[in-house]
N, C-alpha and C positions, 0 to 999 in steps of 0.2 A: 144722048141725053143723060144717060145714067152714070157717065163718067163726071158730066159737066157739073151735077149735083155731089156726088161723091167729091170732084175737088174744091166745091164750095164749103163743105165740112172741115176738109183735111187741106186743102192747099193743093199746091199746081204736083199733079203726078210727076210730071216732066224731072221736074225741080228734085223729087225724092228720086226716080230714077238716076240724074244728073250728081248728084250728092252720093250714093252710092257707091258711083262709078268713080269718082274720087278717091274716098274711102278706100276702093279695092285697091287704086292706084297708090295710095298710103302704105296698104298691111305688103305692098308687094315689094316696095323698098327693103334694097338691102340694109344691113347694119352699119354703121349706126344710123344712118338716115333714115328707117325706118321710127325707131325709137325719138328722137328729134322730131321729126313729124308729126307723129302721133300727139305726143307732150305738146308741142305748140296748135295743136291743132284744139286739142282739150283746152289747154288755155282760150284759145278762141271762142269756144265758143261759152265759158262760164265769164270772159272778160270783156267781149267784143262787144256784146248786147245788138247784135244788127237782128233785128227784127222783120226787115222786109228780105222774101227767100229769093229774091234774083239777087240779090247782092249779095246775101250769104252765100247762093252758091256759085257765085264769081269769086270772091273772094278764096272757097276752098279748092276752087280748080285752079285757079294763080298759085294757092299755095302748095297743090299738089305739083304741079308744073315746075317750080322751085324747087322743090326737093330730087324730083328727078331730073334737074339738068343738074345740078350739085354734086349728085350721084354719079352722072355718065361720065360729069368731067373729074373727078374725085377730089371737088373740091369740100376739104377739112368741115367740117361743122360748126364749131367756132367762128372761120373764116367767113362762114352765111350768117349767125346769129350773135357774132362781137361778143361781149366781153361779159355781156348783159343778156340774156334770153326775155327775159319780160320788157327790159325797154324794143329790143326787135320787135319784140310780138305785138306791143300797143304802138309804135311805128308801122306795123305790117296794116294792121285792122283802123288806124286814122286813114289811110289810103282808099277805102272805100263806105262812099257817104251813102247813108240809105236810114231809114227809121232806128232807133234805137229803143230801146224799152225806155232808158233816163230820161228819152226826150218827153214821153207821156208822164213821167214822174214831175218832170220842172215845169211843167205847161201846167198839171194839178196845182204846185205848189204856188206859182205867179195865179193862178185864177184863185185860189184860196184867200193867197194875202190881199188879192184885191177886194174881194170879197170881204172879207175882214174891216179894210180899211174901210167902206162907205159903210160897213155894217147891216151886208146879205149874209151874216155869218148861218151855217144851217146847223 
C-alpha cells in the first residue's frame, strides 16, 4: 500500500529502477561510445520533451541497446549518428509517440485563442 502511494507522488518505481539500469548500461560503454551516448542521450532528454515514463524509458533502453550493438560490432560513430547528431537525435525521439510537454502547451494555446475569439477571455 505504501509503495502504491509513494509512486503516486513520484511515478512508477519500476520505471526509475528501469531508467537507471540504462544509465549504468551508458556510463559502462566503452570510448568513444560511451561519450556519444551519454551527449545524445542529454540531448534527449532537454529536446525530446516525452513526458509519459513508459515511453521515455523505452525509448532510453532502445537507445542504450544502440550503442552497445555499435560497440560489440565497432561499428564507427559517425556511421550511427551521420553527418548530423542533432538531425539523428530528433529522428531517434520522432520514433517514439507518447505525451510531450508541447502538446499541453498548443492545447493551451488553441483553447486560449478560442477563448479569445468568442470572447471568454479571463
Amino acid at each position: 500500500m505504501v509503495a502504491k502511494w509513494i509512486e503516486a507522488l513520484t511515478g512508477s518505481l519500476e520505471q526509475k529502477k528501469q531508467y537507471r539500469q540504462d544509465m549504468a548500461r551508458l556510463k559502462a560503454l566503452p570510448e568513444p561510445y560511451r561519450t556519444a551516448a551519454k551527449a545524445t542521450h542529454r540531448y534527449l532528454m532537454y529536446s525530446g520533451g516525452v513526458t509519459d515514463g513508459d515511453t521515455m524509458v523505452t525509448m532510453f533502453t532502445d537507445l542504450a541497446d544502440l550503442w552497445e550493438r555499435a560497440a560489440t560490432d565497432g561499428t564507427p560513430v559517425r556511421d550511427v549518428v551521420g553527418d548530423d547528431p542533432v538531425e539523428f537525435a530528433e529522428t531517434f525521439a520522432q520514433a517514439y509517440v507518447g505525451d510531450r510537454w508541447i502538446d499541453k502547451e498548443r492545447a493551451r494555446l488553441t483553447r486560449a485563442i478560442d477563448e479569445a475569439e468568442r470572447g471568454d477571455a479571463r
